[in-house]
N, C-alpha and C positions, 0 to 999 in steps of 0.2 A: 372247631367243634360246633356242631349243629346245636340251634336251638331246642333241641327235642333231648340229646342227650346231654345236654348240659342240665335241663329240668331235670331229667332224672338222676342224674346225678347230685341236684339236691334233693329230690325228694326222697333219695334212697339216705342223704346226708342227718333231713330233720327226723328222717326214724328211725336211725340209729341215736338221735339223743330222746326221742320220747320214753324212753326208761329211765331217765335220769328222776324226777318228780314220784312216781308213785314205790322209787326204790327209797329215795331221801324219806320220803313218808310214812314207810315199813318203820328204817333204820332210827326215827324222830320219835316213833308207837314203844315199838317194842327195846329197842336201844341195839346198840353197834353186835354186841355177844350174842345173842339170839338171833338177830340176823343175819350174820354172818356164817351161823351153824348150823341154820335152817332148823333150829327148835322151835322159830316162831311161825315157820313158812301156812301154820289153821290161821293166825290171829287174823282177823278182818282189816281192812284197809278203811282209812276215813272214807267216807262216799266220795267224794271229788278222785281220792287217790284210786278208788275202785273202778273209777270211768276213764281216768289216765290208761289203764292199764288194759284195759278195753279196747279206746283207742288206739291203742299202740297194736297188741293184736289186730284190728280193723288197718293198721298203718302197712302191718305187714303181708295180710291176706292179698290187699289191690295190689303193691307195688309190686308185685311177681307177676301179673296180668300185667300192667302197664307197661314193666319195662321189659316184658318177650315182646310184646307189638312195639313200644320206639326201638328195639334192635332190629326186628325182623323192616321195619318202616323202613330204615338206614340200611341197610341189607339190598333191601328190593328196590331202595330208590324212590320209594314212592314217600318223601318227606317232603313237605312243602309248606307255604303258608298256613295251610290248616291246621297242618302234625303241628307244627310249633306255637300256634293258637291254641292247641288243644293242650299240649304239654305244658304251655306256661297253666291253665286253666284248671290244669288239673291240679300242679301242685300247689296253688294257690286252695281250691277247694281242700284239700287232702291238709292245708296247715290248719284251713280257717274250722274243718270237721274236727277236731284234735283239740284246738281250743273253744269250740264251744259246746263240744260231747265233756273236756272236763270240765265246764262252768254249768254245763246242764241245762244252755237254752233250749226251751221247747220247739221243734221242729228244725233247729237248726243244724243237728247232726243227718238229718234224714236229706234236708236241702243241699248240705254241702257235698255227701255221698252221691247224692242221684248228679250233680256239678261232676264232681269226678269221675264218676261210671258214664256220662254222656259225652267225656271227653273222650275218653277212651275207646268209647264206641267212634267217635269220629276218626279217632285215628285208624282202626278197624279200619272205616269204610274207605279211608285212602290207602291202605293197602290194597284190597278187593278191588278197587275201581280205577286208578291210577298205576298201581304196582303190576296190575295184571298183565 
């Protein structure tokens, strides 16, 4: 397995558990019966658990873009040191945005998104310019 899909294949791995946290945090607010029966699905989430759950949205918005380009990448051949620099770089951003959009550092979910979208664009650009 290439380096490129083996990233995605954790990245697609850590956002299938980023719901774990702001669902434990419902389940903790409102208790196991209400959540489970969606009587509570108005009541607000603590703020940390409200950014989890953002992030995890945001988790799953990229990873649909990221991994058509690492398959289409491996498809076309055009994987190479880069793709797999960019894949390791991306899911690396894509954990470190997740923890620190739920911790609420300032500026750091903006840093680690533009990290990720620049990855992606690089692997973009070795498709287009290598693959071609």
């Amino acid at each position: 397995m290439t380096t490129d899909l083996y990233m995605l294949a954790l990245a697609a791995g850590i956002t299938l558990l980023m719901w774990l946290p702001y669902i434990l945090a419902h389940i903790a607010n409102v208790g196991p019966v209400a959540a489970l029966t969606y009587k509570a699905d108005d009541e607000p989430l603590p703020a940390w658990a409200a950014r989890a759950k953002k992030a995890h949205y945001n988790a799953i918005e990229n990873l649909v873009p990221f991994a058509a380009l690492v398959v289409v990448a491996h498809i076309a051949g055009a994987t190479n040191e880069a793709t797999a620099a960019a894949a390791v770089v991306y899911f690396w951003a894509r954990l470190a945005h997740y923890g620190l959009y739920v911790v609420g550092v300032p500026f750091g979910r903006t840093l680690t998104f533009a990290a990720g979208w620049l990855a992606m664009a690089c692997i973009l650009w070795q498709i287009v310019t290598v693959g071609a």
